[in-house]
VOVEXNU-873431 format. One record per residue (C-alpha): residue number from 1; chain; x, y, z. Coordinates in steps of 0.001 Angstrom, whole numbers, plus 500000, padded with zeros to 6 digits. Layout:
BEGIN
+------+------+--------+--------+--------+
! voke ! fiba !   east !  north !     up !
+------+------+--------+--------+--------+
!  NUM !    A !      X !      Y !      Z !
...
+------+------+--------+--------+--------+
This chain:
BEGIN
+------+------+--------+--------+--------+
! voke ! fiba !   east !  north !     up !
+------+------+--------+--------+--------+
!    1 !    A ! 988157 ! 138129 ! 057074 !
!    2 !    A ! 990175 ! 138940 ! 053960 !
!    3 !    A ! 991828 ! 137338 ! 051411 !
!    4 !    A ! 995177 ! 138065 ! 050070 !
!    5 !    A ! 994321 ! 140940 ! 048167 !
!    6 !    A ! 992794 ! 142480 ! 051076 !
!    7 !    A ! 988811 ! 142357 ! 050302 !
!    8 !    A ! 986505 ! 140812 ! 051979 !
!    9 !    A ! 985976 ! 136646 ! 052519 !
!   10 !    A ! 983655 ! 135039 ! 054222 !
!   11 !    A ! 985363 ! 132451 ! 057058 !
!   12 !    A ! 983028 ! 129517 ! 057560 !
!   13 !    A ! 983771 ! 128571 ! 061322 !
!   14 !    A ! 981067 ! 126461 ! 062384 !
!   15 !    A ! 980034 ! 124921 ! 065461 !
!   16 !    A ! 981638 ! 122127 ! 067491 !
!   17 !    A ! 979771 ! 119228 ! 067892 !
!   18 !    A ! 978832 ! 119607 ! 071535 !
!   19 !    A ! 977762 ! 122950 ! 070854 !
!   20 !    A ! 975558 ! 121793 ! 067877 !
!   21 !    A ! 972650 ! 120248 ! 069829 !
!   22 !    A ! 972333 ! 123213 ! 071723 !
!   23 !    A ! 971736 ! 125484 ! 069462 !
!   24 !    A ! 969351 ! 123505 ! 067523 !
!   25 !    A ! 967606 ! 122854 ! 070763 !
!   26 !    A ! 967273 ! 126826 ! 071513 !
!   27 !    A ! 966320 ! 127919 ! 067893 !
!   28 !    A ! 963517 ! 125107 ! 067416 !
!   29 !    A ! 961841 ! 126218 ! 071289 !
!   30 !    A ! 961758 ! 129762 ! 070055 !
!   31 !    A ! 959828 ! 128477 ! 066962 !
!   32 !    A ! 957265 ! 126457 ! 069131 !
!   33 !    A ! 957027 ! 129172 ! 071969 !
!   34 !    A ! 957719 ! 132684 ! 070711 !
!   35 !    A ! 955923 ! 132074 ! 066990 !
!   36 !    A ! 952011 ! 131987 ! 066658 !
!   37 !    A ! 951061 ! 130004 ! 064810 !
!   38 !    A ! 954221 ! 127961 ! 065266 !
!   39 !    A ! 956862 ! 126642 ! 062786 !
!   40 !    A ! 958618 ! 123854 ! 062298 !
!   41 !    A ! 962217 ! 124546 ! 060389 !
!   42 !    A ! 963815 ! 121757 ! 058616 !
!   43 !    A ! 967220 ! 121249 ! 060466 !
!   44 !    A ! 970371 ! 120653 ! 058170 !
!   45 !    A ! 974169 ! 120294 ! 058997 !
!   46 !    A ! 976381 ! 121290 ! 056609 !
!   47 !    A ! 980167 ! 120005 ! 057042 !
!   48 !    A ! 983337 ! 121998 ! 056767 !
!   49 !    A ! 986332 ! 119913 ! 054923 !
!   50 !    A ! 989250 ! 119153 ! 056795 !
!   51 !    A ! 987683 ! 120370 ! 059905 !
!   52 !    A ! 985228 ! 118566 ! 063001 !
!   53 !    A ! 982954 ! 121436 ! 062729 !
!   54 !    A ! 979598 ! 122070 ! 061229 !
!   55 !    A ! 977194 ! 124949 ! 059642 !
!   56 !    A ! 973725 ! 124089 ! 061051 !
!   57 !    A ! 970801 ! 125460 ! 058597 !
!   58 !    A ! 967175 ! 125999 ! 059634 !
!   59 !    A ! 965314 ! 126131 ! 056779 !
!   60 !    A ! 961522 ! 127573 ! 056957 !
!   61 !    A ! 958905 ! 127020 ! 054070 !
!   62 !    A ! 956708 ! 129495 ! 053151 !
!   63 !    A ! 953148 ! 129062 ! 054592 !
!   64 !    A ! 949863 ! 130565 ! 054093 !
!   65 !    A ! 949768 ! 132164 ! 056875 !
!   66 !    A ! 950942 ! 134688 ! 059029 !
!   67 !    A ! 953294 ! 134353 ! 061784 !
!   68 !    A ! 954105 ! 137053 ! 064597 !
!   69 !    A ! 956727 ! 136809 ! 067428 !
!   70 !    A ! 957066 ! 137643 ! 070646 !
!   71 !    A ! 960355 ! 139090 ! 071791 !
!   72 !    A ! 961699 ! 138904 ! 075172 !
!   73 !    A ! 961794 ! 143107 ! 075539 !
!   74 !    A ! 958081 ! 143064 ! 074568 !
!   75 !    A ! 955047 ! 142830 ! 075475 !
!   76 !    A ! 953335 ! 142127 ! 072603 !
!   77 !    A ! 953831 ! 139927 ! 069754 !
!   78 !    A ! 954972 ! 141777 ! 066688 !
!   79 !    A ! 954844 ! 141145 ! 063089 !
!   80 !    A ! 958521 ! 141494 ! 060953 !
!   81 !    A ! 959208 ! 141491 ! 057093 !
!   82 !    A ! 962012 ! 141156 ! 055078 !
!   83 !    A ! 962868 ! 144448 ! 052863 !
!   84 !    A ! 965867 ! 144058 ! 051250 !
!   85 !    A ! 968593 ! 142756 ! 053279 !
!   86 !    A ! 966649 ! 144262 ! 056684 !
!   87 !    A ! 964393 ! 142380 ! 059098 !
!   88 !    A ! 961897 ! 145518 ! 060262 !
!   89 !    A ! 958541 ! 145356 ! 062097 !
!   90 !    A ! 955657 ! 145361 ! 059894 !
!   91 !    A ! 953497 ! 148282 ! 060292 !
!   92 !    A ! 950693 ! 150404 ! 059478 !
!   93 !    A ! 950432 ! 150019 ! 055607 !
!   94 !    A ! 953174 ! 147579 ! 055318 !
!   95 !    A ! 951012 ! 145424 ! 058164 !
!   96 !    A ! 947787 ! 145708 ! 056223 !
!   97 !    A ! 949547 ! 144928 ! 053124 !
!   98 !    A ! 951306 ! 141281 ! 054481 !
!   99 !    A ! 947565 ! 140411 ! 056659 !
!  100 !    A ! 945990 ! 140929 ! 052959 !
!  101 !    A ! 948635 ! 138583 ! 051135 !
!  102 !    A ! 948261 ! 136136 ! 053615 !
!  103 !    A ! 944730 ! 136005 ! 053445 !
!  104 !    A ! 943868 ! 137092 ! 056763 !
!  105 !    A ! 942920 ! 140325 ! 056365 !
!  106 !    A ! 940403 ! 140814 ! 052916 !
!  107 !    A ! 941519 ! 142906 ! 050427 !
!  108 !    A ! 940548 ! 146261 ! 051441 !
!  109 !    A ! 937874 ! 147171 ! 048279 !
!  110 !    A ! 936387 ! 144251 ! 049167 !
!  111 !    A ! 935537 ! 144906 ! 052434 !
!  112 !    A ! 932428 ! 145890 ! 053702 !
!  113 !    A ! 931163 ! 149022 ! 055400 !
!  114 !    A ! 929706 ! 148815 ! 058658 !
!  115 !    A ! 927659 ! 152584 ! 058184 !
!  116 !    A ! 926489 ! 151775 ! 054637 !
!  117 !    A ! 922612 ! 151237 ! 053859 !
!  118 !    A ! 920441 ! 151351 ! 050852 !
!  119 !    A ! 919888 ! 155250 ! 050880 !
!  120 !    A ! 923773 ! 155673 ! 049856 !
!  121 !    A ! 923481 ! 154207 ! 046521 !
!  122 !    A ! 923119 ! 155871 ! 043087 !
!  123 !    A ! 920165 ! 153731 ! 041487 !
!  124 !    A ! 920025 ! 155750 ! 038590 !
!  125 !    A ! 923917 ! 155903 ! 038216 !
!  126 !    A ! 924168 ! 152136 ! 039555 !
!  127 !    A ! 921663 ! 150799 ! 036070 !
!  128 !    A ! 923548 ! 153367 ! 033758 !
!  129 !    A ! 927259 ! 152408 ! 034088 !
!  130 !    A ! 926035 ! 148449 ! 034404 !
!  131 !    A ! 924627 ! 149706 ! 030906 !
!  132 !    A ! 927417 ! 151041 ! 029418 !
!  133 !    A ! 929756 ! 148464 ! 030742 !
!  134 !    A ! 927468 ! 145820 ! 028881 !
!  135 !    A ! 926314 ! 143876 ! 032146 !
!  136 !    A ! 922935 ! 144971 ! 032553 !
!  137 !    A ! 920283 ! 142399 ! 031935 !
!  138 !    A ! 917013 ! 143778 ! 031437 !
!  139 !    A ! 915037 ! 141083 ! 033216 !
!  140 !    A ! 916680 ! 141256 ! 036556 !
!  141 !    A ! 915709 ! 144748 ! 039037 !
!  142 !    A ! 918348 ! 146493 ! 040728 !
!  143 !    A ! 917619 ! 144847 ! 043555 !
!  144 !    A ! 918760 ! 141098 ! 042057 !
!  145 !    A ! 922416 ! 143280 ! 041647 !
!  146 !    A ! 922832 ! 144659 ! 044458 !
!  147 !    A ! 921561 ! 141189 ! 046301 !
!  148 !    A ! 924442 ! 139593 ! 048123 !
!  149 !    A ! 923969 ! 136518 ! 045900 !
!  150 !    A ! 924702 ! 138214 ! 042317 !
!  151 !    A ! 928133 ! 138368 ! 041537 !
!  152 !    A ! 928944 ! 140228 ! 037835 !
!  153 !    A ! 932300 ! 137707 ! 036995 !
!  154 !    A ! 935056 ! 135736 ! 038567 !
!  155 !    A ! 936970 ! 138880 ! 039259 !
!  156 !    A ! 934789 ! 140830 ! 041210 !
!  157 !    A ! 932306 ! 139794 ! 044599 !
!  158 !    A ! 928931 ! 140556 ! 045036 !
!  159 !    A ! 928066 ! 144234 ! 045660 !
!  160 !    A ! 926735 ! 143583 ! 049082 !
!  161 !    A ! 927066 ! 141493 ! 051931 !
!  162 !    A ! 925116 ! 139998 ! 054649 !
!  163 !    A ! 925963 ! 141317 ! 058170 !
!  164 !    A ! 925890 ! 137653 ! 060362 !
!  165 !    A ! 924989 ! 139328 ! 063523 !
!  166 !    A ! 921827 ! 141645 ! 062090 !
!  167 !    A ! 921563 ! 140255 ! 059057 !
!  168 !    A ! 921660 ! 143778 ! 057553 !
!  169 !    A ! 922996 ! 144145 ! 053944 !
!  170 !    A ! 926178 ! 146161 ! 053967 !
!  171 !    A ! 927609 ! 147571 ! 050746 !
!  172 !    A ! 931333 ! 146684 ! 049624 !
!  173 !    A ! 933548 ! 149569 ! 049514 !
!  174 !    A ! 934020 ! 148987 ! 046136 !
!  175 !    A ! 930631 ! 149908 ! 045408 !
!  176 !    A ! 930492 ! 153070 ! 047562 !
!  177 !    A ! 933516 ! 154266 ! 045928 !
!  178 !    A ! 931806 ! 153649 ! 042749 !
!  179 !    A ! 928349 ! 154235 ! 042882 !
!  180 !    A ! 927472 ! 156023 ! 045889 !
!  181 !    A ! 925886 ! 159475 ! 045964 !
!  182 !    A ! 928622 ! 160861 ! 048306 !
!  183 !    A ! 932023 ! 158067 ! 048665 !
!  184 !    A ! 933731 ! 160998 ! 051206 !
!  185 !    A ! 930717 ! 160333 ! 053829 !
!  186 !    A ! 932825 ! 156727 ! 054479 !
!  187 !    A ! 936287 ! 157643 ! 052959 !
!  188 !    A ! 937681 ! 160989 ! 053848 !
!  189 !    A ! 939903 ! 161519 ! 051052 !
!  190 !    A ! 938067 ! 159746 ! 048322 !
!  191 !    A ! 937503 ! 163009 ! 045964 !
!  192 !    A ! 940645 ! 164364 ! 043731 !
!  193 !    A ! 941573 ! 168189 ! 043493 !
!  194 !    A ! 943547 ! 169768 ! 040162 !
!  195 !    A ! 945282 ! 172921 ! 040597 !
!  196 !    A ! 945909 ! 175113 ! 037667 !
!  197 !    A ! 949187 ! 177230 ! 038094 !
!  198 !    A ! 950421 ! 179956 ! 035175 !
!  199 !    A ! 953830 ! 179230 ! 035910 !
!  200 !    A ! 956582 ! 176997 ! 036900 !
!  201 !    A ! 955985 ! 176639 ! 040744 !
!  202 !    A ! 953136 ! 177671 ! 043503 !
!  203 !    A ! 954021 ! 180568 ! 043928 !
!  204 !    A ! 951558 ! 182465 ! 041554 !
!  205 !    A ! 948887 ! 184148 ! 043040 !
!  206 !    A ! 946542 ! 183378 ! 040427 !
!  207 !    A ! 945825 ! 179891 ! 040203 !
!  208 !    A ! 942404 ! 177858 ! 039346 !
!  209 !    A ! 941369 ! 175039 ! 041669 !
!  210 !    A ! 938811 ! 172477 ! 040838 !
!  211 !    A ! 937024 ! 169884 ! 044092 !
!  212 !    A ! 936269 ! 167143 ! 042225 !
!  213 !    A ! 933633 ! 165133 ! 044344 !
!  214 !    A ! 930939 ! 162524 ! 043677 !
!  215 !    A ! 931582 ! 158771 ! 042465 !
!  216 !    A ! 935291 ! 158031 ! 041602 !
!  217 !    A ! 933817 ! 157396 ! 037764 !
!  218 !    A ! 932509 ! 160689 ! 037789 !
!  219 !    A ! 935430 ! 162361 ! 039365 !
!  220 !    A ! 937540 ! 160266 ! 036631 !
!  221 !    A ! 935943 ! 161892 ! 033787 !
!  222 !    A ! 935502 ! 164958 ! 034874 !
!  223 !    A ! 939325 ! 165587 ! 035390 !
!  224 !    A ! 939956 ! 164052 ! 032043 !
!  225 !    A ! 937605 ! 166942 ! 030657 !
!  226 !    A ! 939128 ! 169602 ! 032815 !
!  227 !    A ! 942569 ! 168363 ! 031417 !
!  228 !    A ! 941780 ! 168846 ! 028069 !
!  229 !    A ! 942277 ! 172451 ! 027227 !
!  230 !    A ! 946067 ! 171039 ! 028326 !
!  231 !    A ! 946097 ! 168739 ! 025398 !
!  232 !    A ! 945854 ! 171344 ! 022757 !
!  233 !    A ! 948145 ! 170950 ! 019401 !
!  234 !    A ! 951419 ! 173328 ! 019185 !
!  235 !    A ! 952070 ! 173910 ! 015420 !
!  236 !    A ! 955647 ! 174986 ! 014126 !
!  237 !    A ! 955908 ! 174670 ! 010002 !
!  238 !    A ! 959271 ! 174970 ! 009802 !
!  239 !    A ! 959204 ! 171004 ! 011288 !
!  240 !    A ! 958764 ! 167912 ! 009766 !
!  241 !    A ! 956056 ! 167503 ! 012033 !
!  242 !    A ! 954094 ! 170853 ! 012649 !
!  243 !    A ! 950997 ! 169636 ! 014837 !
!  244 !    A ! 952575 ! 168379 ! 018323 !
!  245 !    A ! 950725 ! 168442 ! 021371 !
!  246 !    A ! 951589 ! 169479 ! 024434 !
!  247 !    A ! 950430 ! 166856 ! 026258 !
!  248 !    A ! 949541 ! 163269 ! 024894 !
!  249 !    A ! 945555 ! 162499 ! 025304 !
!  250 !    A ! 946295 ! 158852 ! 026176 !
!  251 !    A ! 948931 ! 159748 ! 028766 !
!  252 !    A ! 947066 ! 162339 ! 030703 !
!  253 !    A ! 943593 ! 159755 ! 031221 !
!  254 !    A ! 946309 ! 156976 ! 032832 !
!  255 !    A ! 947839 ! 158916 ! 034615 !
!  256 !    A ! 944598 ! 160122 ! 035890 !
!  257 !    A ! 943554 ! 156654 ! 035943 !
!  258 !    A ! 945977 ! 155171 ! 037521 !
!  259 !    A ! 946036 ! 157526 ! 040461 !
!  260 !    A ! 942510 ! 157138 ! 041108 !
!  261 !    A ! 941813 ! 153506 ! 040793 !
!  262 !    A ! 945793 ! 151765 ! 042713 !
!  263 !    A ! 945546 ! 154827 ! 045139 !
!  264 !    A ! 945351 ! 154056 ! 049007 !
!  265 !    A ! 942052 ! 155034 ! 050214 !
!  266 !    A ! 942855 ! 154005 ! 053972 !
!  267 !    A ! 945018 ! 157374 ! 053072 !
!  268 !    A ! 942630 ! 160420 ! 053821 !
!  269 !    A ! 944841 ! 162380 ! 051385 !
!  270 !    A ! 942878 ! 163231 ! 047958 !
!  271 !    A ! 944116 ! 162497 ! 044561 !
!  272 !    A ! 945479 ! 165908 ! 043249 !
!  273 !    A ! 946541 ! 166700 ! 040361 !
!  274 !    A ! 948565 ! 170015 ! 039535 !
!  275 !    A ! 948670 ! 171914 ! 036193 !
!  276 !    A ! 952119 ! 173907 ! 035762 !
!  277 !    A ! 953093 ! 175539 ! 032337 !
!  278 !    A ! 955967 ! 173172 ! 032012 !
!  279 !    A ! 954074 ! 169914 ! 033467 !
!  280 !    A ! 951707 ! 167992 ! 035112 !
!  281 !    A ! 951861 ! 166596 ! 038213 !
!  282 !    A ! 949385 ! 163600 ! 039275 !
!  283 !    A ! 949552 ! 162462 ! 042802 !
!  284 !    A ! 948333 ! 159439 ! 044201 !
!  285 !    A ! 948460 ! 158773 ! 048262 !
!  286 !    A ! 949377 ! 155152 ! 049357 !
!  287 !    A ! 953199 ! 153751 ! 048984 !
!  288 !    A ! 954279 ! 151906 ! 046308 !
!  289 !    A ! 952436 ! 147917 ! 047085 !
!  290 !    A ! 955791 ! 145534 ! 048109 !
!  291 !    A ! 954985 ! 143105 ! 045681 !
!  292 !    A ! 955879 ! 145620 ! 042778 !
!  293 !    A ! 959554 ! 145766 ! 042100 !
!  294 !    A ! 960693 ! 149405 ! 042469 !
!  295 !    A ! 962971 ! 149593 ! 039135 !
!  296 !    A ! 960585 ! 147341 ! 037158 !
!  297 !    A ! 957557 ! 150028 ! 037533 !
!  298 !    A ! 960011 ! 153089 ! 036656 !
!  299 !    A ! 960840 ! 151204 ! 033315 !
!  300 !    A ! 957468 ! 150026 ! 033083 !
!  301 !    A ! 957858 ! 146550 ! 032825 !
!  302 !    A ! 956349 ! 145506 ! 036631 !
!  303 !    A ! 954022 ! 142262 ! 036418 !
!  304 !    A ! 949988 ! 143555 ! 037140 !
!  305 !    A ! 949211 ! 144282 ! 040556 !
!  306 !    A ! 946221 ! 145802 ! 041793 !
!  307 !    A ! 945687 ! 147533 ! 045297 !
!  308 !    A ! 941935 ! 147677 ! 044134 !
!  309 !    A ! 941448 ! 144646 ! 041917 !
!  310 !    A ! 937008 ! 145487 ! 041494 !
!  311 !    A ! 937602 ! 148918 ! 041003 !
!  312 !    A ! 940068 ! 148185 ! 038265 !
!  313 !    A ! 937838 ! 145496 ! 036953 !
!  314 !    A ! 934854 ! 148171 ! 036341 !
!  315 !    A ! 937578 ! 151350 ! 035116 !
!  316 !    A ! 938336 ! 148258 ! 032094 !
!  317 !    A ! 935051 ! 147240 ! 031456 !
!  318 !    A ! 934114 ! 151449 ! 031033 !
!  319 !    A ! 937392 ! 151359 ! 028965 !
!  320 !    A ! 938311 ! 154052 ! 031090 !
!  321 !    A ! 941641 ! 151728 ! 031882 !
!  322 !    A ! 944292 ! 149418 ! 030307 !
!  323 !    A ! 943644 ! 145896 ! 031386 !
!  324 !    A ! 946674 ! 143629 ! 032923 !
!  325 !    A ! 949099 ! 146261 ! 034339 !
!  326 !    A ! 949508 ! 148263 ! 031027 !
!  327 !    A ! 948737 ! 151763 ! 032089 !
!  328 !    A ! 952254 ! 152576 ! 033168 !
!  329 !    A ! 954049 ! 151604 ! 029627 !
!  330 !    A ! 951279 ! 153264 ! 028206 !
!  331 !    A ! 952200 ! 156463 ! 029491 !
!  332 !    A ! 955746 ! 156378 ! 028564 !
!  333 !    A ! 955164 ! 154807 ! 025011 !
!  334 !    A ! 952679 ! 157867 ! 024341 !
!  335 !    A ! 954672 ! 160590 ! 025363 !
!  336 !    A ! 957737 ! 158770 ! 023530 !
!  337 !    A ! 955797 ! 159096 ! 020232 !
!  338 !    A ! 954573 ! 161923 ! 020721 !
!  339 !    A ! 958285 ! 163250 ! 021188 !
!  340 !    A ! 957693 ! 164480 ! 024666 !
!  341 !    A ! 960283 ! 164465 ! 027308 !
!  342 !    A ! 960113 ! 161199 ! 029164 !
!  343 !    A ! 958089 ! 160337 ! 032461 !
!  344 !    A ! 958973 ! 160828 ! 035941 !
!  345 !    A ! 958008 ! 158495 ! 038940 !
!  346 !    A ! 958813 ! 159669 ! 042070 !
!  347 !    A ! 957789 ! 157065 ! 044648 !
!  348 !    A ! 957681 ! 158215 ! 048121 !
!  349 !    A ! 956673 ! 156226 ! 051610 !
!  350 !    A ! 953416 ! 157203 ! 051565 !
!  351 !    A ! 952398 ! 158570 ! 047516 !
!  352 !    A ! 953245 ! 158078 ! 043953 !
!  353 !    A ! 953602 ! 161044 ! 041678 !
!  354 !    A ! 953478 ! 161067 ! 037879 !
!  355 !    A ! 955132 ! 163926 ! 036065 !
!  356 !    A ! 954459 ! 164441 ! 032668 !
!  357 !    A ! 956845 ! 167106 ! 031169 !
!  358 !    A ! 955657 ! 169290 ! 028376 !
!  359 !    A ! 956945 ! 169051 ! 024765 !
!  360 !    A ! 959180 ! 171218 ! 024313 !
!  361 !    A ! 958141 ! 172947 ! 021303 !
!  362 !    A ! 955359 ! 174528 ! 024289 !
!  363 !    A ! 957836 ! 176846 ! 024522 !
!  364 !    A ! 957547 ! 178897 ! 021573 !
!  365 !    A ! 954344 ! 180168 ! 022404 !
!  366 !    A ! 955576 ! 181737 ! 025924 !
+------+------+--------+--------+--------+
C-alpha cells in the first residue's frame, strides 16, 4: 500500500486462523517430500495487534549440506541459490561452486585425475621447487613425496591419491598444474598467452605474441620476465621526482599472479595477458567466487578466498605471491605510490580482468 505521503508501506494482513493450519500443513509436506535431504523449518506465529490474524514464519537453519527440490513442472530435482534478492537455479559454475562449500563436491585442485600416472611428473622440477620452497628433506626420495601418505602442511593434501577400485596412484590436479611436464594434456586451457600491441587497440598489424606453456610456475615467471622491458623508468628533470616507471614491478607479478593461481581451470580459456602502449590488460577466466563481495574486491578490502587454496599455498612458499588475500591491495597501493593512474576490475560472468593504466608521464616519450 501507501502511506499518506504516497510511498510505499508494507500492509501486514495475515492469515485467519482456520486458514493457518493449512498452510503450515502444505509448506512443512513440501519440505519432507519435494527437498532431499529433507528439512525441518521451525514454525512461528507472529500476531497482528488489534486484529484475529497472524504472520506464520518458517524459519530454516543453515545445514551442512546440500538440499535440491523437485518442482511440480519438472522432472528433475534442481538446485536454487539466493543472489541478491533473486531465488535462481544453481548452475554450471555457480553449481560446482555451492557442491564445493557444502562439502560434497572436493575442492576442485584437490581433486584427482583419473588419466594421470607417474610418467607425467617433472622429477627434476618436482626436487628443485621443494628446494627452493625450503621443504625438501634430504633423507626422504621422491618417491616418500609423491606417496599418498606424505602430506607437506595442514594446508595442502598429499600429492597423490590411491584409486579404491585399482589401487592405482593418481596425481592431484594441483600437482599436474604444478609440476607436470605438460598441465594442457589434462587441462585445456592451463597455459597463458601475452600479446604485445604498439598502440592503443588490436588493430595494429604488428603485434608480438608469446604461448606460454609448461608448469604454471614456469609459465608464472616467464611472463614476469617477458613483462619487464614494460617496467622500464621514464625520467623528466623538470619534476620533483624524475625516475617514474611506467609500470610498477610489484603490480605487474600480482596481477600476473593472481590470474594464474584464483583462475578457473574447469574454464578451457588461457590466461592472457595483453600489452597496449597505454596499459596492460591481465585476464583471468572463471567468474568472480560468490563468497567474495563484489564492491569489497574493487576497493580491495575482500576477506581471503582462494579458488585454488594448494596452488596458492606453493605460489607463497616460492614468494611468488602475497599470503592471506593481499595481492589485490597490493596492486592498487603500488601503482598509488608509484603515482600511476588507479586500477581497473572489470568482473564479468565468466573472467576477471586487471587493467593497469600507464603513468602518465609515458607519454612524453610518444
Amino acid at each position: 500500500g501507501k502511506d499518506e505521503a504516497g510511498f510505499p508501506t508494507v500492509e501486514f494482513v495475515g492469515l485467519t486462523a482456520n486458514r493457518l493450519k493449512e498452510v503450515e500443513n502444505k509448506v512443512l509436506a513440501h519440505c519432507r517430500t519435494g527437498v532431499h535431504p529433507e528439512i525441518v523449518p521451525i514454525v512461528e506465529e507472529l500476531t497482528i495487534p488489534n486484529t484475529d490474524t497472524r504472520i506464520l514464519i518458517f524459519i530454516v537453519p543453515s545445514t551442512s549440506t546440500v538440499h535440491s527440490y523437485k518442482p511440480r513442472s519438472k522432472d528433475a530435482t534442481t538446485y536454487y541459490v539466493r543472489i541478491g534478492r533473486q531465488t535462481v537455479e544453481a548452475k554450471n559454475g555457480i553449481l560446482r561452486e555451492l557442491l564445493v562449500r557444502k562439502g560434497a563436491l572436493e575442492p576442485w585442485d584437490r581433486r584427482s585425475n583419473s588419466i594421470s600416472n607417474d610418467n607425467d611428473i617433472d622429477m627434476i622440477a618436482f626436487r628443485y621447487y621443494l628446494q627452493q620452497m625450503g621443504l625438501w628433506d634430504s633423507k626422504k626420495g621422491i618417491e616418500d613425496y609423491l606417496s599418498t601418505s606424505e602430506s607437506l602442511s595442514p594446508f595442502v593434501p598429499t600429492f597423490a591419491v590411491r584409486e579404491q577400485l585399482t589401487n592405482k596412484t593418481l596425481f592431484r590436479n594441483f600437482t599436474l598444474l604444478l609440476f607436470s611436464k605438460q598441465p594442457t594434456k589434462f587441462f585445456a586451457g592451463a597455459y597463458t598467452v601475452l600479446s604485445i600491441y604498439p598502440g592503443l587497440d588490436r588493430s595494429d598489424a604488428v603485434a608480438e605474441k608469446h604461448e606460454v606453456i609448461g608448469s604454471v610456475i614456469e609459465q608464472a615467471k616467464k611472463v614476469i620476465d617477458l613483462l619487464e622491458s614494460e617496467s622500464y623508468t621514464i625520467f623528466d628533470k623538470r619534476k620533483t621526482k624524475p625516475n617514474q616507471s611506467k609500470y610498477p614491478k610489484r603490480a605487474l607479478q600480482e596481477a600476473v599472479v593472481n590470474a594464474i593461481v584464483h583462475r578457473d581451470y574447469e574454464n578451457d580459456r588461457p590466461t592472457r595477458i595483453t600489452v597496449f602502449s597505454n596499459r596492460i590488460e591481465v585476464l583471468s577466466p572463471g567468474s568472480l567466487p560468490r563468497a567474495i563481495q563484489k564492491e569489497k574486491f574493487l576497493e580491495g578490502r575482500a576477506a581471503p578466498h582462494w579458488r585454488n587454496q594448494a596452488l596458492a599455498y606453493f605460489f607463497n612458499r616460492l614468494q611468488l605471491a602475497q599470503a592471506e588475500g593481499q595481492g589485490i591491495p597490493t596492486i592498487i597501493r603500488t601503482m598509488r605510490e608509484e603515482g600511476c593512474p588507479e586500477p581497473v576490475f572489470e568482473i564479468d560472468e565468466d573472467s576477471v580482468t586487471c587493467i593497469l593504466p600507464a603513468h602518465p608521464r609515458y607519454e612524453i616519450i610518444l
